[in-house]
N, C-alpha and C positions, 0 to 999 in steps of 0.2 A: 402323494408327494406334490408338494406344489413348486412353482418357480418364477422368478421373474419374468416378465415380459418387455421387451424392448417398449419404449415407452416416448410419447414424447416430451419431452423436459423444456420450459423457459426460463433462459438467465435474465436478467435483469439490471443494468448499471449504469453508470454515468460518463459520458466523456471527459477520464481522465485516468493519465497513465498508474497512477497509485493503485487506484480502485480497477481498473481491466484487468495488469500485465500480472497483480499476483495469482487470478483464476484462471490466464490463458487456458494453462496447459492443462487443471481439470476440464473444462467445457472441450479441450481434443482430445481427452482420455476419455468422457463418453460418447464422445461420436464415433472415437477409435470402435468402443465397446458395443455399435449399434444401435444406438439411440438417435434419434430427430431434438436436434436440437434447435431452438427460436433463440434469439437472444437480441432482445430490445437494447439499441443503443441508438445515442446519436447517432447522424451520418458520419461524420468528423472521423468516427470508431470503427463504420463498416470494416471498411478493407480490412482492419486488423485482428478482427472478428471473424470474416469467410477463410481467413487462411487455417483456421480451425477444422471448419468443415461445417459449423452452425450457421444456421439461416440468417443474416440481420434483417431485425424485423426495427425499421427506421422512424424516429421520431423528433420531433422537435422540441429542443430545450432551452431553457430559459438560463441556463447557469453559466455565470461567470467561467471563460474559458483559461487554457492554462498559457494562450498568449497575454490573458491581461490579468494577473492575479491580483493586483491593486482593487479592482472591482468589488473584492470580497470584504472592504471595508476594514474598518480597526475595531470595532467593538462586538460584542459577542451574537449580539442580535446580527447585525450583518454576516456572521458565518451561518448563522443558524436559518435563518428567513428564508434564503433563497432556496433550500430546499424544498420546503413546502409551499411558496409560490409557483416552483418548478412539477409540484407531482400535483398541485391541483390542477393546473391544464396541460400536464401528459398525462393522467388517467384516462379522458376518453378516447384520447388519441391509442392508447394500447388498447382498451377494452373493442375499438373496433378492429382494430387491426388483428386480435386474437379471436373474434367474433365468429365462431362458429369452427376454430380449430383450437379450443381450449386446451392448457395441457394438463399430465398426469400428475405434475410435479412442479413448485414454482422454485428457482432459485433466486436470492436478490444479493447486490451489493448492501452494506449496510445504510447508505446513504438512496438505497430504491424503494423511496414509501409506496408507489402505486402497487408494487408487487406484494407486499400482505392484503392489500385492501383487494387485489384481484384474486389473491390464491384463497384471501373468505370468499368472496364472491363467486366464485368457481367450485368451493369445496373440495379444494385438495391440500395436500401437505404444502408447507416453506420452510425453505432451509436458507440462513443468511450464511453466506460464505465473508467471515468477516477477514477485511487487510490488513488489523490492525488487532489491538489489545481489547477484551471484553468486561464487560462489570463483574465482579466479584462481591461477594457477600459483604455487604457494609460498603459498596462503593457508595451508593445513594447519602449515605449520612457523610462520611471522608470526604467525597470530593463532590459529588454533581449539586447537590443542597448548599454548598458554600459557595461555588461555582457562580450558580442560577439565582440565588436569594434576592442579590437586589436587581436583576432584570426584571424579577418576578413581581415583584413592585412597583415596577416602572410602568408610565399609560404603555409604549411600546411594547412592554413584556408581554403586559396582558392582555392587549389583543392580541400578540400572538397565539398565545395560549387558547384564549378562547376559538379563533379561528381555526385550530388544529382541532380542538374537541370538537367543534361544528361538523368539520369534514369528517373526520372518522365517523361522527353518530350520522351520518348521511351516508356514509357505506357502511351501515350495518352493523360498524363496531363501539356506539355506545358505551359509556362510562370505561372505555379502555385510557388511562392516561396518554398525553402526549408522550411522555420523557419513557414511560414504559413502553411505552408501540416504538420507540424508536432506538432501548439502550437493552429491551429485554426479550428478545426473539423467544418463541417458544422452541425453536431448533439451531443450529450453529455450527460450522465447524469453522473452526481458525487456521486461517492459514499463514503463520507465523509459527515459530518454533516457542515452546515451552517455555524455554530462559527468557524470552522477551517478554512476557506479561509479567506483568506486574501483582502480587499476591495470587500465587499460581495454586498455592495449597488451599485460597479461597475459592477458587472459582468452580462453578457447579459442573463436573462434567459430564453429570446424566444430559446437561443441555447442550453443553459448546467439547466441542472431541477437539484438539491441537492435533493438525497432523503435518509443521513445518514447513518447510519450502514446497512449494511446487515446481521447478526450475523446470524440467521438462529440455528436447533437446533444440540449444537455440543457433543451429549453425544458419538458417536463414538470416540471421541478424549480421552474420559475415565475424572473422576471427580476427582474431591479433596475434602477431609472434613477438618474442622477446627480443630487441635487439643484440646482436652477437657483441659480445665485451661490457653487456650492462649487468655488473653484480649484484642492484639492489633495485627494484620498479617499483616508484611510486603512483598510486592513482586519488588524484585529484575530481571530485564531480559532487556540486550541488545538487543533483537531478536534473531536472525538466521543468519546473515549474518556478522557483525561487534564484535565479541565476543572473539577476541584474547587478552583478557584486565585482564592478574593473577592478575597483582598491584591493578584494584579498585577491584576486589574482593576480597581482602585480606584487602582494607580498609573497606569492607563493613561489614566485618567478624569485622572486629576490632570495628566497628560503634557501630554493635546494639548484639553482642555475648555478652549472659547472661544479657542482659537488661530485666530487671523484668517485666514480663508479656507477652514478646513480642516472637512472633514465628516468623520467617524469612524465607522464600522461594527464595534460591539462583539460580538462573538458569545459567548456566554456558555455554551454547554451547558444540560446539563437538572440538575447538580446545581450551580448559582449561581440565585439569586431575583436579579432589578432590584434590589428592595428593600436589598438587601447592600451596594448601592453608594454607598449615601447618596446626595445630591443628584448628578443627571446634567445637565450645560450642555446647550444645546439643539441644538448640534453635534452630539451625540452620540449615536446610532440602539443604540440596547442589541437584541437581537434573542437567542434562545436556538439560532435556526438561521438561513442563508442559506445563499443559491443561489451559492455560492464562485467558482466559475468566471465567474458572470454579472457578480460583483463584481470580480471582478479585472479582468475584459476592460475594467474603465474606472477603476482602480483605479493609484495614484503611489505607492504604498505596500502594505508586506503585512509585519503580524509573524506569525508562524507558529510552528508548533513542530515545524516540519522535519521530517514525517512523508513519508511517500516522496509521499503524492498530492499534499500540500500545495504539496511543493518543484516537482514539477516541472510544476503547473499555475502558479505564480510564473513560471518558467521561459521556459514555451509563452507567457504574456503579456507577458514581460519585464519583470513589476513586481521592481522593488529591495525584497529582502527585510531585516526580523532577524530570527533565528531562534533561539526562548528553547524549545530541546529539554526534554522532562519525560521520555521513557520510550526505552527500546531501543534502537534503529536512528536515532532522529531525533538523538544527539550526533554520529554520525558524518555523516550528510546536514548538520548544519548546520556543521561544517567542511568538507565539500566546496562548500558556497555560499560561504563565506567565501576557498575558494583557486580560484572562481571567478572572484571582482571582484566578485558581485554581491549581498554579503549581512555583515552584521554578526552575530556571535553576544554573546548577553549570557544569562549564567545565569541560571536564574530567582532563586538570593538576590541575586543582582546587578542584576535589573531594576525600578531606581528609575524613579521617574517624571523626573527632571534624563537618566539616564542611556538612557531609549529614547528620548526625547526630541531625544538630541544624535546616537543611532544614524540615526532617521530623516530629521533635518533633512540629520547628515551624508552619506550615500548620496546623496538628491538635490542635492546642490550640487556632487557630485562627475561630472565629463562623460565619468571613464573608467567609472563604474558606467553608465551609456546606454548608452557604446558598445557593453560587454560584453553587459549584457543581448539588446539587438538582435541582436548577433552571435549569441547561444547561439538566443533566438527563430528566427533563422532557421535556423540547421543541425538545429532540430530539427523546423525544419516537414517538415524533407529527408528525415526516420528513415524514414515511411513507416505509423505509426501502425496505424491499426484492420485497411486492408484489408491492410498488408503483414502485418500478424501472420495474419488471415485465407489470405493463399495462403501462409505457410510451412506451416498448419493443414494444408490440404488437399495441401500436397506430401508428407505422411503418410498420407496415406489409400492403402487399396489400390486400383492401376490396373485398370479394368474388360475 
């Protein structure tokens, strides 16, 4: 009979709350489980990293951080580029720093090239723990070829293109495409729930397992109570990253300030002042962070901006969202809430204070947006979260 062996495991990712907070709590479910865990991040990340119990193994990076997101430019080369100007000079920066403690197992964010090029290097298994929605059958023709076409043409494109082939054939992995080393892992698991991908009856899942939330328990992030005589809590929160926006929060102030019954949780980020809002009703809790998930676990309302953690912590609570997307990936998450049942999208020039006003009021007067929510709530208590992503982990490891 054979068995696994405690092993040691490297995660792999970037400094940035998307990409860390949805694998926290697997990388503490195998350390919980006995494993040595490494886990390359910036410093920026340490600290948020050792509370796991994983080693940070610290490096230095070149990527635009999530105080200055303007940095990541407007056109699509500029999202895409600093990636791999970033993993060309953090590879050797990890290859020494793992130098002669290699591990059994590599894990990466989706956006950590050094880590396939080390886990060939090394000749062990990789598993992308992805944040977000993955390719499906015919994604390549639908959307990333119409996408990429005319970059691809562009002088810019194609050095980039070339300069990505260059590197890889310099680690070893010749004739592997760019667009495939970086959309088509040989392993996967997703950690998002089901309903959020998008052609989910396409997607292969000999490759990529959905095993939903990982939420894990976050009483270190500190609680919230409801307050006494508030019938109806709404939560307001852009994220962390995209929250330079005084105008809607001054329409949101204007929305639901002194709406009878309603207590309001505004979350503002670190580049809005209170002050910016002019007079706030006493409804109204302004706060520049909260404990999101604490909030929503008691929470009739949630406007978001449809970022993958956002959406499917809404989700896991079955609060009725709207989702006013500002960057990337959150336009497509907030149509797939919308062809959920459970969510209203409204653009940000379009989010008057009349008009999220009538988005929220409308959700909850609606008994098929309950039912839907409840229903996704529970199928996705069923994905199997932290510890099923935890033993697909270890069904990678080598048998002792």
């Amino acid at each position: 009979m054979t068995s696994r062996r405690r092993a040691h495991i490297a995660m792999f990712s970037i400094a940035a709350p998307g990409h860390v907070n949805p694998s926290i709590e697997v990388i503490r479910e195998l350390v919980d489980r006995g494993h040595r865990v490494s886990y390359a991040i910036p410093p920026s990340f340490a600290d948020r990293v050792a509370v796991t119990g994983a080693d940070p193994v610290r490096y230095t990076t070149t990527l635009p951080t999530e105080d200055n997101p303007e940095a990541w430019g407007t056109e699509l080369i500029d999202n895409i580029e600093p990636f791999l100007n970033d993993a060309i000079q953090a590879l050797p920066q990890l290859a020494e720093a793992f130098d002669g403690d290699e591990p059994d197992l590599v894990l990466h964010d989706i956006t950590s090239y050094p880590a396939r090029v080390l886990a060939h290097r090394w000749g062990v298994p990789a598993v992308s723990l992805s944040p977000n929605l993955v390719a499906w059958e015919g994604y390549e023709e639908e959307v990333a070829e119409p996408m990429f076409a005319e970059l691809k043409q562009s002088e810019r494109g194609r050095a980039y293109y070339a300069r990505f082939r260059a590197w890889l054939a310099e680690n070893g992995l010749e004739g592997l495409d760019p667009d495939a080393f970086t959309g088509r892992p040989p392993r996967s698991i997703v950690l998002i729930p089901k309903v959020l991908q998008p052609h989910a009856d396409r997607v292969d899942e000999s490759v990529h397992s959905f095993v939903g939330a990982c939420q894990g328990d976050r009483a270190g992030q500190g609680g919230w109570q409801r307050p006494a005589g508030a019938d109806k809590v709404l939560l307001v929160s852009l994220g962390s990253t995209f929250t330079k926006v005084p105008d809607f929060y001054r329409e949101c102030v204007k929305a639901f300030g002194d709406l009878p019954g309603w207590h309001v949780v505004l979350q503002i980020g670190r580049f809005v002042e209170a002050s910016e809002l002019g007079e706030v009703p006493a409804n109204i809790e302004v706060r520049d962070w909260v404990p999101q998930l604490a909030v929503l676990q008691q929470a009739d309302a949630f406007i978001t901006h449809a970022g993958a953690g956002g959406s499917q912590e809404g989700l896991a609570t079955g609060t009725p969202m709207v989702a006013v997307p500002q960057a990337v990936d959150q336009f497509g998450n907030a149509d797939m809430l919308v062809s959920l049942g459970v969510a209203r999208r409204i653009d940000t020039a379009d989010a008057t204070a009349e008009a999220l006003r009538a988005a929220v009021l409308g959700l909850l007067d609606d008994p098929e947006v309950a039912r839907r929510a409840a229903e996704i709530r529970a199928g996705m208590a069923a994905e199997g979260g932290t510890a099923r992503a935890a033993d697909l982990i270890e069904a990678q490891l080598p048998v002792a």
